[in-house]
C-alpha positions as CSV (number, residue, x, y, z in Angstrom):
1,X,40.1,-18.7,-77.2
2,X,38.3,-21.6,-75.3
3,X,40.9,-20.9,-72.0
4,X,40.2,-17.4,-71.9
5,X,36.1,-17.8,-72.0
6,X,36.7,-20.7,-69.3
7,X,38.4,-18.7,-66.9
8,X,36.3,-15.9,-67.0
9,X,33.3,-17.9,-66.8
10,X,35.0,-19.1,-63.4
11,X,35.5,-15.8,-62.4
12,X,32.2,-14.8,-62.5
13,X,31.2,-17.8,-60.5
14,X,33.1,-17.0,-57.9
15,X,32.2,-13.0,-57.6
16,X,28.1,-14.4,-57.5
17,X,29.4,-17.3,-54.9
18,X,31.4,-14.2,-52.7
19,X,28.0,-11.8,-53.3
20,X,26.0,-14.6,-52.2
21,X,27.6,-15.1,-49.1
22,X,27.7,-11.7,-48.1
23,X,24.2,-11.0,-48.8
24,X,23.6,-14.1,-46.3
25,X,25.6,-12.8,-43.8
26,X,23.7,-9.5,-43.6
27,X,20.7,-11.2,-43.7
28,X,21.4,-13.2,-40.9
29,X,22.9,-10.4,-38.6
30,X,19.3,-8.4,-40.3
31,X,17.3,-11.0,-38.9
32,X,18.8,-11.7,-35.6
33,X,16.2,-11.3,-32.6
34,X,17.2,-7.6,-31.3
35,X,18.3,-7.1,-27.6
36,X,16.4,-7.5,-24.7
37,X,15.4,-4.4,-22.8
38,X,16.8,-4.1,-19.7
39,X,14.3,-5.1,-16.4
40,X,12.1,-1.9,-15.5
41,X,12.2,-1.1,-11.9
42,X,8.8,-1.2,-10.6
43,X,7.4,2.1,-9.6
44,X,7.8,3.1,-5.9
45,X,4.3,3.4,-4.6
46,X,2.7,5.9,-2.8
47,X,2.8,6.0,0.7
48,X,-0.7,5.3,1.3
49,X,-0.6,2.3,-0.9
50,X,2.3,1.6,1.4
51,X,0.1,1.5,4.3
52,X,-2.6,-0.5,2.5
53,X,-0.1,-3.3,1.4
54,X,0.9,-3.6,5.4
55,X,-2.8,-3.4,6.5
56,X,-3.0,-6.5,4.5
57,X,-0.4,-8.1,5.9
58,X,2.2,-7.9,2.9
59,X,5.1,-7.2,5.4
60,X,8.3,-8.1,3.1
61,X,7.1,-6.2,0.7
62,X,5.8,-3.0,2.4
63,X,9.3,-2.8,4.1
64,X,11.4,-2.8,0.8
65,X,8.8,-0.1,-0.9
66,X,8.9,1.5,2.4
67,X,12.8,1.7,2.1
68,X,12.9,2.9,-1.5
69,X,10.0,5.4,-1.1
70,X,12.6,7.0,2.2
71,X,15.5,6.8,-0.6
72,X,13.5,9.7,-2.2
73,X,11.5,11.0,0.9
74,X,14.1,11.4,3.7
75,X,12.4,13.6,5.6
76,X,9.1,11.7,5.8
77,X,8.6,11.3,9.3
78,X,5.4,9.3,9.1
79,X,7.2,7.1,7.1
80,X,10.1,6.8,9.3
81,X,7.7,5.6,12.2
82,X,6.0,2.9,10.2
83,X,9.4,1.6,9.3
84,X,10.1,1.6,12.6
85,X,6.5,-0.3,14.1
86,X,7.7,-3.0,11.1
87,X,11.5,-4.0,12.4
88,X,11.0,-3.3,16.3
89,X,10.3,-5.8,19.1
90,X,6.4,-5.1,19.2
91,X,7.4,-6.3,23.1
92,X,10.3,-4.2,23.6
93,X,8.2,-1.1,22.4
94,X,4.8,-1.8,24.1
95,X,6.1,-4.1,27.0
96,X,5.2,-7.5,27.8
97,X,2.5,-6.6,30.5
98,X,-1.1,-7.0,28.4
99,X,-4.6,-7.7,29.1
100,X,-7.1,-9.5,27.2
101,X,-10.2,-7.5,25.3
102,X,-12.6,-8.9,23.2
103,X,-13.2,-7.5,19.5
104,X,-16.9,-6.0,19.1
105,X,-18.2,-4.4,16.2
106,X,-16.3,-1.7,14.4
107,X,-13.4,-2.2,15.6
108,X,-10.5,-2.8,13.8
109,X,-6.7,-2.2,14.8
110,X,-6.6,1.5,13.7
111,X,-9.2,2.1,15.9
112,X,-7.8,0.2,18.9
113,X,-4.7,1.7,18.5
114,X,-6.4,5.1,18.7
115,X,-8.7,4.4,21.9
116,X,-5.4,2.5,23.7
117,X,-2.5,4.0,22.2
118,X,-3.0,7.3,21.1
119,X,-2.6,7.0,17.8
120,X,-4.7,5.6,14.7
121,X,-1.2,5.0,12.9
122,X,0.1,2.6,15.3
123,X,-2.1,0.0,13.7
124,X,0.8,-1.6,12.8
125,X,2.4,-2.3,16.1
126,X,-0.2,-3.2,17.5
127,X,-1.3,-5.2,15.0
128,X,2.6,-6.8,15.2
129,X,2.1,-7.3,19.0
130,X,-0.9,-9.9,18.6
131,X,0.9,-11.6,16.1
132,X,-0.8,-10.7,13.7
133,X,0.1,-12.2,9.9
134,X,-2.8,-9.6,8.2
135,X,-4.0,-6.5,10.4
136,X,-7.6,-5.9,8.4
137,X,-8.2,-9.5,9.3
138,X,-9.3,-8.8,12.8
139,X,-13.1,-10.7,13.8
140,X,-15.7,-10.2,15.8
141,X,-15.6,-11.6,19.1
142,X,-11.8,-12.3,18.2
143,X,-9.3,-12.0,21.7
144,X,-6.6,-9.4,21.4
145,X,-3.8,-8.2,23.5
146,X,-3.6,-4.8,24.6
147,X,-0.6,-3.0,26.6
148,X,-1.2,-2.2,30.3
149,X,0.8,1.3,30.3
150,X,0.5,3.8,27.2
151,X,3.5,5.3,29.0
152,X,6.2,6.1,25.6
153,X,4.1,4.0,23.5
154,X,4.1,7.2,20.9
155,X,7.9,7.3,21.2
156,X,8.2,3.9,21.1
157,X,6.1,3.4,17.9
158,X,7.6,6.1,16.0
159,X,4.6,8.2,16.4
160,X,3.3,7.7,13.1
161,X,1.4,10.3,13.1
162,X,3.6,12.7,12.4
163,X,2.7,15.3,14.9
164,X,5.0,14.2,17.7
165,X,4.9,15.8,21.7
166,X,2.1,18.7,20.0
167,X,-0.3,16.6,20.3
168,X,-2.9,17.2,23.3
169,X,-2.6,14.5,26.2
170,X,-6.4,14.6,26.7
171,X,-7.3,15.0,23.0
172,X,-10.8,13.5,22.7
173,X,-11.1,10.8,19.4
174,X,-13.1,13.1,17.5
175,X,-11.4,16.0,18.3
176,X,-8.1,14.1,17.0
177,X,-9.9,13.6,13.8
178,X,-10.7,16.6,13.2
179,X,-7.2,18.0,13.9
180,X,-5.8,15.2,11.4
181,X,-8.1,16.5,8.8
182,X,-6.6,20.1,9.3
183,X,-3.2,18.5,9.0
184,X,-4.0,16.4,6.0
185,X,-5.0,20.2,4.2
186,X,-1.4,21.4,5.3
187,X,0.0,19.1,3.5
188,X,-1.6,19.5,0.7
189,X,-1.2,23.1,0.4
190,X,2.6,22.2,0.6
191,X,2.3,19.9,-2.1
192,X,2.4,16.7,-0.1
193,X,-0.5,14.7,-1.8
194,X,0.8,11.7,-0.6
195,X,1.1,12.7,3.1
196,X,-2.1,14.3,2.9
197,X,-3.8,11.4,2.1
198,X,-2.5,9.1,4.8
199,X,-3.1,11.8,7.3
200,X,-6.7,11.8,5.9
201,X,-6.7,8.0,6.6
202,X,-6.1,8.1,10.0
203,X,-8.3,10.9,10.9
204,X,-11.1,8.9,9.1
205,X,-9.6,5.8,10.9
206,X,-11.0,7.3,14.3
207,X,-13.8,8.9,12.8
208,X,-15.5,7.5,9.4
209,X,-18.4,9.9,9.7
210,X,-15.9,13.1,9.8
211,X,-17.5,15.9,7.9
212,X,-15.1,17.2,5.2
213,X,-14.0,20.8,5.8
214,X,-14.9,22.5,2.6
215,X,-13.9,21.4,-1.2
216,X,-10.0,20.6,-0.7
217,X,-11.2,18.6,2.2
218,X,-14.2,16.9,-0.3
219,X,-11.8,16.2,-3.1
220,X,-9.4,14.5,-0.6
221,X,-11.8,12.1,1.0
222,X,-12.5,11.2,-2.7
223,X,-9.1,10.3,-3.6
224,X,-8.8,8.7,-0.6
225,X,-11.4,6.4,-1.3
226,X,-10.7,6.4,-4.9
227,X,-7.4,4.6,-3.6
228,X,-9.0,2.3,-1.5
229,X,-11.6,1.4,-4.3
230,X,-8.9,0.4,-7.3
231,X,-6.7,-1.6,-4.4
232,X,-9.9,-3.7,-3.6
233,X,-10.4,-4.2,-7.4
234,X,-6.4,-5.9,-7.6
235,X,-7.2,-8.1,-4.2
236,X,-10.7,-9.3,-6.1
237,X,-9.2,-10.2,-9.2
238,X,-6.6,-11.8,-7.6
239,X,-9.4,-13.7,-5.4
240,X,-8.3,-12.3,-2.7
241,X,-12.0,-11.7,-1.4
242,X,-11.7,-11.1,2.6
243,X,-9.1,-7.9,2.0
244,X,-10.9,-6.5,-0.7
245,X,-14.2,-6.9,0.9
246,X,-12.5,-5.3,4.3
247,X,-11.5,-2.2,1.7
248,X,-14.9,-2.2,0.7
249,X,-16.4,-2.3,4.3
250,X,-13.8,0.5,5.1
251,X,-15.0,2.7,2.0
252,X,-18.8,2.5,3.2
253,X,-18.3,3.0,6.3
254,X,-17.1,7.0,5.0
255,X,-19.8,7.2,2.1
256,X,-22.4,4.6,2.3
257,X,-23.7,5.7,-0.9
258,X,-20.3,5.0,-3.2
259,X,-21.7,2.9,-5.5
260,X,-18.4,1.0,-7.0
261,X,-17.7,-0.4,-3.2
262,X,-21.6,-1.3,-3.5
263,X,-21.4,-3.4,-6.3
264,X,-18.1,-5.1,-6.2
265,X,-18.7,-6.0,-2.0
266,X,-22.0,-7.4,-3.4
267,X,-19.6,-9.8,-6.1
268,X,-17.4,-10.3,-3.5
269,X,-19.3,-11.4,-1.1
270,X,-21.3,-13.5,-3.8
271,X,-18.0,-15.1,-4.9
272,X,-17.0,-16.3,-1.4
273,X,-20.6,-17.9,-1.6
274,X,-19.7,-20.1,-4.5
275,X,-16.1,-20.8,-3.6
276,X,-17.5,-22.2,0.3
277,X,-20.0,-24.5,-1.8
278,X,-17.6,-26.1,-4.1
């Protein structure tokens, strides 16, 4: 009778040891950290963030979100031309012959490459063609090159406008502006926000005191400088103070009275204070 109750007793064992185990074993796999989500792809921007990331001089970067943004806008020419002012021979393009021209106030290489070149867009280039490593970085009393001819320079460059051999020989700056702003509406009505906005750019490039056309025109110039605005804020938290300040300085130059660019310049420029004394 005692043999029988031991081997049970040891059968019993063995069925809790066997439970035991398994219960381990699903706890275990239960427990286990679960996969890692696979890496996001980071967003393509727009293409007027585009053109601010290579007005600051982030030109590795502007070309690969130039590329990806062209993977979903073929057609873009705009975007076509300022992929082409980033890989060409500045040289080749605007040829080697240059003279010299001091920098005075207001201007910056949008505004040069209007006044020489024909084209606010062409910032780039230009910008390229003085060697420049940052083209909002451009100083007072600072020496640039300039191209002797304008001769192609449009076709060279890509045109970056957009609005290729339409455009008037003899078009006066303002009146360029104000033909950009008519184009930046086109595009809207057609849906291209993102065009629209770097059209609105350059027009206010050439001319900051532009008047706005009506509403669509108002909203625009407000999302435009909306844009402007929250770049600024990433370059100042970043402590990146001299391109966010020239954001800022672009910003009040359209609306002197937009109170964000107000206060952060004021921080900005306050920072750069304290950081110079330390």
């Amino acid at each position: 009778m005692a043999v029988p109750l031991i081997l049970l007793g040891l059968a019993g064992c063995a069925q809790v040891d066997a439970l035991k185990s398994k219960v381990n074993r699903n706890s275990t796999t239960t427990s286990a950290a679960p996969p890692a989500p696979p890496e996001s792809r980071r967003p393509t921007p727009s293409f007027p963030a585009i053109v601010n990331e290579l007005q600051l001089g982030h030109y590795s970067e502007g070309e690969q979100d130039l590329r990806q943004y062209l993977l979903l806008h073929p057609g873009d020419r705009p975007a076509q031309a300022m992929l082409r002012q980033l890989t060409i021979d500045p040289k080749q393009a605007l040829g080697s012959r240059s003279h010299s021209y001091t920098v005075q106030a207001g201007d910056s290489y949008s505004t040069l490459a209007a006044r020489y070149l024909g084209d606010p867009g062409s910032f780039l280039i230009l910008a390229r063609y003085n060697g420049s490593a940052n083209p909002s970085m451009l100083r007072l009393g600072e020496t640039v090159h300039l191209p002797l001819s304008r001769a192609g320079t449009s076709s060279a460059a890509g045109d970056a406008s957009g609005s290729g051999s339409d455009t008037p020989a003899a078009e006066l700056p303002n009146e360029k502006a104000q033909r950009l702003q008519r184009e930046s509406l086109s595009l809207l009505d057609q849906g291209r926000n993102d065009q629209a906005l770097a059209r609105l750019g350059e027009a206010l490039s050439i001319d900051p005191k532009l008047k706005p056309v009506g509403p669509q025109a108002l909203a625009l110039r407000e999302q435009l400088l909306a844009s402007y605005h929250e770049r600024a804020i990433v370059l100042y938290r970043d402590q990146q103070l001299d391109p966010a300040i020239t954001l800022w300085n672009r910003i009040l130059a359209i609306d002197p009275n937009y109170e964000p660019a107000v206060i952060y310049r004021a921080r900005a420029l306050e920072l750069k204070h304290r950081l110079k004394q330390i």
